[in-house]
C-alpha positions in Angstrom: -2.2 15.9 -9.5 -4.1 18.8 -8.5 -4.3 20.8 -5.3 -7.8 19.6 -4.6 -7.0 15.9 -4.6 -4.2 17.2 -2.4 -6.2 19.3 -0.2 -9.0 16.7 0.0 -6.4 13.6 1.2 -5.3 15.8 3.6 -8.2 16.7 5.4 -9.1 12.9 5.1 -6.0 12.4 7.1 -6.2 14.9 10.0 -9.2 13.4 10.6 -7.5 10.3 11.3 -8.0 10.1 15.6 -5.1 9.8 17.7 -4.5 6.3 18.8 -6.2 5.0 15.6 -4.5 4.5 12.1 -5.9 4.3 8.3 -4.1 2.7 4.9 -3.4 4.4 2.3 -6.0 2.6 0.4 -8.7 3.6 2.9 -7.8 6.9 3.0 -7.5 6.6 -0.7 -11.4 5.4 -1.1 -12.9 7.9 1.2 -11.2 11.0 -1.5 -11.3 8.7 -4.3 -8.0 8.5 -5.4 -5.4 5.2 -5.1 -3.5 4.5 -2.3 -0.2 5.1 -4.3 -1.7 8.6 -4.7 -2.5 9.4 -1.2 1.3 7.9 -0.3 3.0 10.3 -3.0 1.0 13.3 -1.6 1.9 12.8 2.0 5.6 12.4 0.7 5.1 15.6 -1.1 2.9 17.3 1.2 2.1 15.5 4.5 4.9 17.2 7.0 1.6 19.1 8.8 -0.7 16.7 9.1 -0.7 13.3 11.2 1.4 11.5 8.4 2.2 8.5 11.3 -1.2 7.7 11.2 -1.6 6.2 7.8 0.0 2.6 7.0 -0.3 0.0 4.1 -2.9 -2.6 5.0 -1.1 -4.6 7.4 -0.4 -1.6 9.5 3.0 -1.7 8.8 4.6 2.0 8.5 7.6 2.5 5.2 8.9 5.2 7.9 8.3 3.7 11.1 11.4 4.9 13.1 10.0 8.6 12.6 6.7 7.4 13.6 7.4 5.4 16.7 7.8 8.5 19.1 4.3 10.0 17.8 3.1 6.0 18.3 4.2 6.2 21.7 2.5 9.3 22.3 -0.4 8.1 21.2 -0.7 4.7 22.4 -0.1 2.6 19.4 1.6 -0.3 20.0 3.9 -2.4 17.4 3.3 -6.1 16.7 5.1 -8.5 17.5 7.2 -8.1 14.0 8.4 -4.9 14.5 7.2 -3.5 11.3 4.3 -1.8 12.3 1.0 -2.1 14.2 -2.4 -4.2 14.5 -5.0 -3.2 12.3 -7.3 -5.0 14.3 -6.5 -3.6 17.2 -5.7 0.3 16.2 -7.8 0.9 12.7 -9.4 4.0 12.8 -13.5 3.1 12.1 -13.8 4.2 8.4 -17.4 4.9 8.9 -16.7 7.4 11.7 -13.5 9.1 10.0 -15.5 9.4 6.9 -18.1 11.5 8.8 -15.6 13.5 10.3 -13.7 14.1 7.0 -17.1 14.3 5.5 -17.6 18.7 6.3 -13.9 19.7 5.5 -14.3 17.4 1.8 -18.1 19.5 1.7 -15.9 22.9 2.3 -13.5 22.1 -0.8 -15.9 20.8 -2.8 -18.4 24.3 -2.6 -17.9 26.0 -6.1 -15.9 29.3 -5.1 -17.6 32.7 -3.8 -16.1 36.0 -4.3 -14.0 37.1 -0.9 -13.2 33.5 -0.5 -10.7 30.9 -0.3 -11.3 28.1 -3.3 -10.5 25.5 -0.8 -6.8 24.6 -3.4 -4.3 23.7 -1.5 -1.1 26.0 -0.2 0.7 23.7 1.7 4.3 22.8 1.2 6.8 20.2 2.4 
């Protein structure tokens, strides 16, 4: 994987709202990548960016004892089956988080001027 794709899923990401959440796979169409992808990059690479905020499709969370505090914090409540939250009720609006995403992907995607950065990614665990 390259550090575009990583750069780009994580923008996606920190756009996520507080209070809401996004699946993989969402966050995954929005870049254009699979939602395996976008899980193996926030493993690899998600420790500074609202990780807590993206589940599988059911809004259940694979780490969700780390991500209860930040939940809390935020207002996300778990269903009644204790494995994550409501999509229905907590889904970030992909219409609106792809606009918000939609200027930081713009940024990466510009082809690289002298003097600046070429938008790859520098982020560590």
């Amino acid at each position: 994987m390259d550090d575009l794709t990583v750069e780009r899923v994580l923008r996606v990401v920190e756009a996520i709202p507080a209070g809401r959440v996004a699946a993989y796979g969402e966050v995954g169409a929005i870049v254009g990548v699979g939602p395996r992808l976008v899980g193996r990059i926030l493993r690899e690479w998600g420790s500074s960016v609202p990780w807590w905020r993206v589940t599988n499709s059911y809004g259940d969370h694979p780490l969700l004892a780390r991500a209860l505090p930040h939940w809390r914090a935020e207002g996300i409540a778990v269903k009644q089956n204790g494995r994550g939250c409501r999509m229905t009720d907590f889904g970030a609006d992909l219409e609106q988080l792809r606009a918000d995403s939609a200027a930081g992907l713009a940024e990466l995607d510009e082809p690289a001027r002298p003097g600046h950065s070429t938008g790859t990614s520098s982020r560590k665990k």
